[in-house]
C-alpha positions as CSV (number, residue, x, y, z in Angstrom):
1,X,31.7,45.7,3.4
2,X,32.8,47.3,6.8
3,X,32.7,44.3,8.7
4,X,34.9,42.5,6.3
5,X,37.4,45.3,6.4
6,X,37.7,45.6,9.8
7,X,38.2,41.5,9.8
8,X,41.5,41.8,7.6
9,X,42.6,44.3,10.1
10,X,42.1,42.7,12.9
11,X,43.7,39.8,10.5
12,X,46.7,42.2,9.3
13,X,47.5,43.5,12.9
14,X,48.1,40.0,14.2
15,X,49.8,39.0,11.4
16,X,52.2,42.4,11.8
17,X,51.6,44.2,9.1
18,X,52.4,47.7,9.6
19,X,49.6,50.7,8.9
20,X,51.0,51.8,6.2
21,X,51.2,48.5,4.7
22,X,47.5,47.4,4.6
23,X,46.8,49.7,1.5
24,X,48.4,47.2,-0.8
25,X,46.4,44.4,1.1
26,X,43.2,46.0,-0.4
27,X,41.3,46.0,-4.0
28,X,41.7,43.6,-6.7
29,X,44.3,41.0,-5.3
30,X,42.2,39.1,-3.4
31,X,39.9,38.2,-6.1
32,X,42.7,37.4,-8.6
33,X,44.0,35.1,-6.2
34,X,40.8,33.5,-5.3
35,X,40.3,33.2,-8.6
36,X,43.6,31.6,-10.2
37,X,43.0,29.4,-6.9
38,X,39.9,28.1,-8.1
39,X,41.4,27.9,-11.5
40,X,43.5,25.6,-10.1
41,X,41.8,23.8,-8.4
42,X,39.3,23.1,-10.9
43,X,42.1,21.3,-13.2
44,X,43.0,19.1,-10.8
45,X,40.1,17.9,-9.9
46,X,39.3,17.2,-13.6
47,X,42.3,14.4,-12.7
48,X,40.5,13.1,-9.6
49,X,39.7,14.1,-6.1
50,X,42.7,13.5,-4.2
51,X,44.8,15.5,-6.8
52,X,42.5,18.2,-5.5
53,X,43.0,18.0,-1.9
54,X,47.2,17.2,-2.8
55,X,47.4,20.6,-4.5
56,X,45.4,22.3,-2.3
57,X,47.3,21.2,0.5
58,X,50.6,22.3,-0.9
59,X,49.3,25.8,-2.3
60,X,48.0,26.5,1.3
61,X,51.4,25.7,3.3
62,X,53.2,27.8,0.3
63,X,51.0,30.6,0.9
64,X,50.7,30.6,4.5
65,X,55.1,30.2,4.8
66,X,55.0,33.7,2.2
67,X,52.8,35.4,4.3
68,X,54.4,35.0,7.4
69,X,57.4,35.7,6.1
70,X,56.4,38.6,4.5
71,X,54.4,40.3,6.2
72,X,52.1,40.8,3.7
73,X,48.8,38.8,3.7
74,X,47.9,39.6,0.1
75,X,51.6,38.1,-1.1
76,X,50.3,35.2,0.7
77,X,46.8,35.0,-1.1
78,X,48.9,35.7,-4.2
79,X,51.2,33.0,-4.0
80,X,48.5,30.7,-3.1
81,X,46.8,31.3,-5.7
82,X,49.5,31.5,-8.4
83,X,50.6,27.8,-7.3
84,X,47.8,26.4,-6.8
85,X,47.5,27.4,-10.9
86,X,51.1,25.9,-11.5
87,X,50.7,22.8,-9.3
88,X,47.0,21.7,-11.4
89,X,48.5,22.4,-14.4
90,X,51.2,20.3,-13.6
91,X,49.4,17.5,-11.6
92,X,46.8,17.3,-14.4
93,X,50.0,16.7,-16.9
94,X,51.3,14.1,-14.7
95,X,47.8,12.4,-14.2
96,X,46.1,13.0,-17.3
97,X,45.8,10.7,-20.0
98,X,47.6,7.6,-21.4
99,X,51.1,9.7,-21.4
100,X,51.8,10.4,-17.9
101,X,53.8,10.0,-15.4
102,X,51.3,8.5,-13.1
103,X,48.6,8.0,-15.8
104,X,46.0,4.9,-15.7
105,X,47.4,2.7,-18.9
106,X,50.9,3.2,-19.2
107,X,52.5,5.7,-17.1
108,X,55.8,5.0,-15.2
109,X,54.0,3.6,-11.7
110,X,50.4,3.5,-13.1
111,X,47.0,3.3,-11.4
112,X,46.6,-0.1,-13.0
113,X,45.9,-1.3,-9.6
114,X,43.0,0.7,-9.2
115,X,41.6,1.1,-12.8
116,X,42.4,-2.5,-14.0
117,X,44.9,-1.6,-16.7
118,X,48.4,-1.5,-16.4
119,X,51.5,0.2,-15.1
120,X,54.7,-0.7,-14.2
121,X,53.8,-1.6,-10.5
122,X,50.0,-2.2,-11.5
123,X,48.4,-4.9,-11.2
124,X,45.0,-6.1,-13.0
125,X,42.7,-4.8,-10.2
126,X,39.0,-4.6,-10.0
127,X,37.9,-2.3,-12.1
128,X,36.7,1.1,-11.1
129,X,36.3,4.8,-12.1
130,X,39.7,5.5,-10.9
């Protein structure tokens, strides 16, 4: 437990957190983060893969602007993690299903390209597990 303390130092210090400021980097708010991240992350990849990698991509430049701008690593977990929540609830809305936006059968623009059903720009592709 030493040695990952002294790596969010080491972390904190080039980051420029202040000493007095690394208590509140401590306890609990990595693990919520981690796990609404996970949480996350888990919903959209019920949707598919690439949803995962999309809203892990935007949750990590999110977190990592909020840190830096913060000064506060633990703001930047926090944030990470709380979007990362927002973004697969909303990405598994958008994806999910035969009513959304982007959804397989009959969604706005449609994966009927890929899935071999049909949206408004799909065509009647091969079929697939997409």
């Amino acid at each position: 437990m030493d040695r990952i303390e002294l790596v969010l130092d080491d972390l904190e210090r080039t980051l420029g957190a202040k000493p007095e400021q690394t208590d509140l980097n401590r306890g609990s708010h990595y693990l919520v983060s981690i796990a609404l991240l996970l949480v996350g992350l888990l919903l959209s990849y019920l949707v598919h893969r690439w949803v995962l990698l999309l809203n892990f991509a935007i949750s990590f430049i999110v977190g990592l602007i909020v840190a830096l701008t913060s000064g506060f690593i633990v703001f930047g977990f926090l944030t990470m993690g709380f979007s990362s929540l927002l973004l697969g609830v909303l990405l598994a809305r958008m994806f999910s299903g035969s009513g959304g936006a982007f959804s397989s059968s009959s969604g706005a623009i449609g994966l009927g390209g890929f899935a071999g059903g049909g949206g408004s720009f799909g065509g009647g592709g091969a079929s697939g597990s997409w």
